[in-house]
N, C-alpha and C positions, 0 to 999 in steps of 0.2 A: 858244231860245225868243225868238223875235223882238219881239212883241208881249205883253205883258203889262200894260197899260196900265189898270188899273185907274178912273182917273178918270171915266169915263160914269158911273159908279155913282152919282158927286155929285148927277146929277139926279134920279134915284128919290125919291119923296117919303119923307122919314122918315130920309133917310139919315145913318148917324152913323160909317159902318165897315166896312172890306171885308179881309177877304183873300184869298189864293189859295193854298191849302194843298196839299201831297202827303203823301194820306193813309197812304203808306209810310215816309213818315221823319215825318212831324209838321211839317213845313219849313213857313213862309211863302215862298212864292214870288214874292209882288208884296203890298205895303200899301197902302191909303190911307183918310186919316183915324181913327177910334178915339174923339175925344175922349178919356176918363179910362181908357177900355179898355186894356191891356196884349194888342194884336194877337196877337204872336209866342207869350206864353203861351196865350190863348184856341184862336190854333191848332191848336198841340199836343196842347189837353185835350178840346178838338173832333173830333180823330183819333180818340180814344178812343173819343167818342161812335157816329163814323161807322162805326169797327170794329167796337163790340157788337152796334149794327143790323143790320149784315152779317151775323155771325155767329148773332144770332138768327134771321133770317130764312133763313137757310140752314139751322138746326137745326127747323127748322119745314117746310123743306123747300118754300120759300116759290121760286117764279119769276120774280115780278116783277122789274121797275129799281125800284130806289130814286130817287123822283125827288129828295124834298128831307126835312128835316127842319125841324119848329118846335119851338123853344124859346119858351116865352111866360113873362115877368118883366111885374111891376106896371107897367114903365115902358117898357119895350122886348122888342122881337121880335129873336130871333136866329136867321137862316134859313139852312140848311145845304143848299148843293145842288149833288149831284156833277154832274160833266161828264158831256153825253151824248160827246164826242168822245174824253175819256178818262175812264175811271173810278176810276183811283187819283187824280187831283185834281177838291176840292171848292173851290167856294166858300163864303164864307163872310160871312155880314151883318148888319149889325146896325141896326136901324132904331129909331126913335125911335117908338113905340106909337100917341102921341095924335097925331101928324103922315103918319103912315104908312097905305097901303091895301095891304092883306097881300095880295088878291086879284092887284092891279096890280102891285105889288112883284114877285111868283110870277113872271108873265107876260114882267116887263120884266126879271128873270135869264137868262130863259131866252131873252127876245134877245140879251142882251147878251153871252151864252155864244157865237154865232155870230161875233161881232167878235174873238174873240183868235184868237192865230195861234205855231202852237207849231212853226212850220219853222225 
């Protein structure tokens, strides 16, 4: 994996926190920034989350992609959103609420999913 460069995410407005998770092992694959966050555990516990979705929607017998998931906290947004190029890794975000535009945010993952390069 050639590419894994997380830093574009700096410009996102709101931005506090990124990882790039494999939602088969819980692994961080690429960090950047956190602030007071603990990346590598949040990770991990995010796997969980990604797999329940999974597993519900499949026991529901559901079709769709999961495009993302929201976590909404008093102070910050934490946006989970698997890869359309592969779907065992997700990203993972974490914005700052009163600085952030969750609409734009959406948007600008799912460019920024086009720039990595997993050769």
């Amino acid at each position: 994996m050639s590419n894994l460069n997380l830093e574009k995410l700096n410009s996102v407005a709101g931005f506090v926190g990124a990882a790039l998770v494999d939602s088969d092992s819980g692994m961080a694959l690429a960090m950047v920034g956190g602030g007071n966050v603990n990346l590598e555990l949040a990770a991990a516990g995010n796997t969980e989350v990604v797999r329940a979705k999974r597993r519900v929607a499949e026991q529901l017998g559901l079709s769709d992609t999961l495009e993302d998931l929201l976590i909404t906290l008093s102070s910050q947004y934490h946006l989970i959103r698997p890869l359309e190029s592969n779907p065992a890794l997700f990203l993972y975000v974490i914005m700052d609420r009163a600085k952030a535009n969750l609409a734009m945010s959406r948007h600008e993952l799912k460019a920024f999913e086009k720039t990595l390069d997993f050769s």
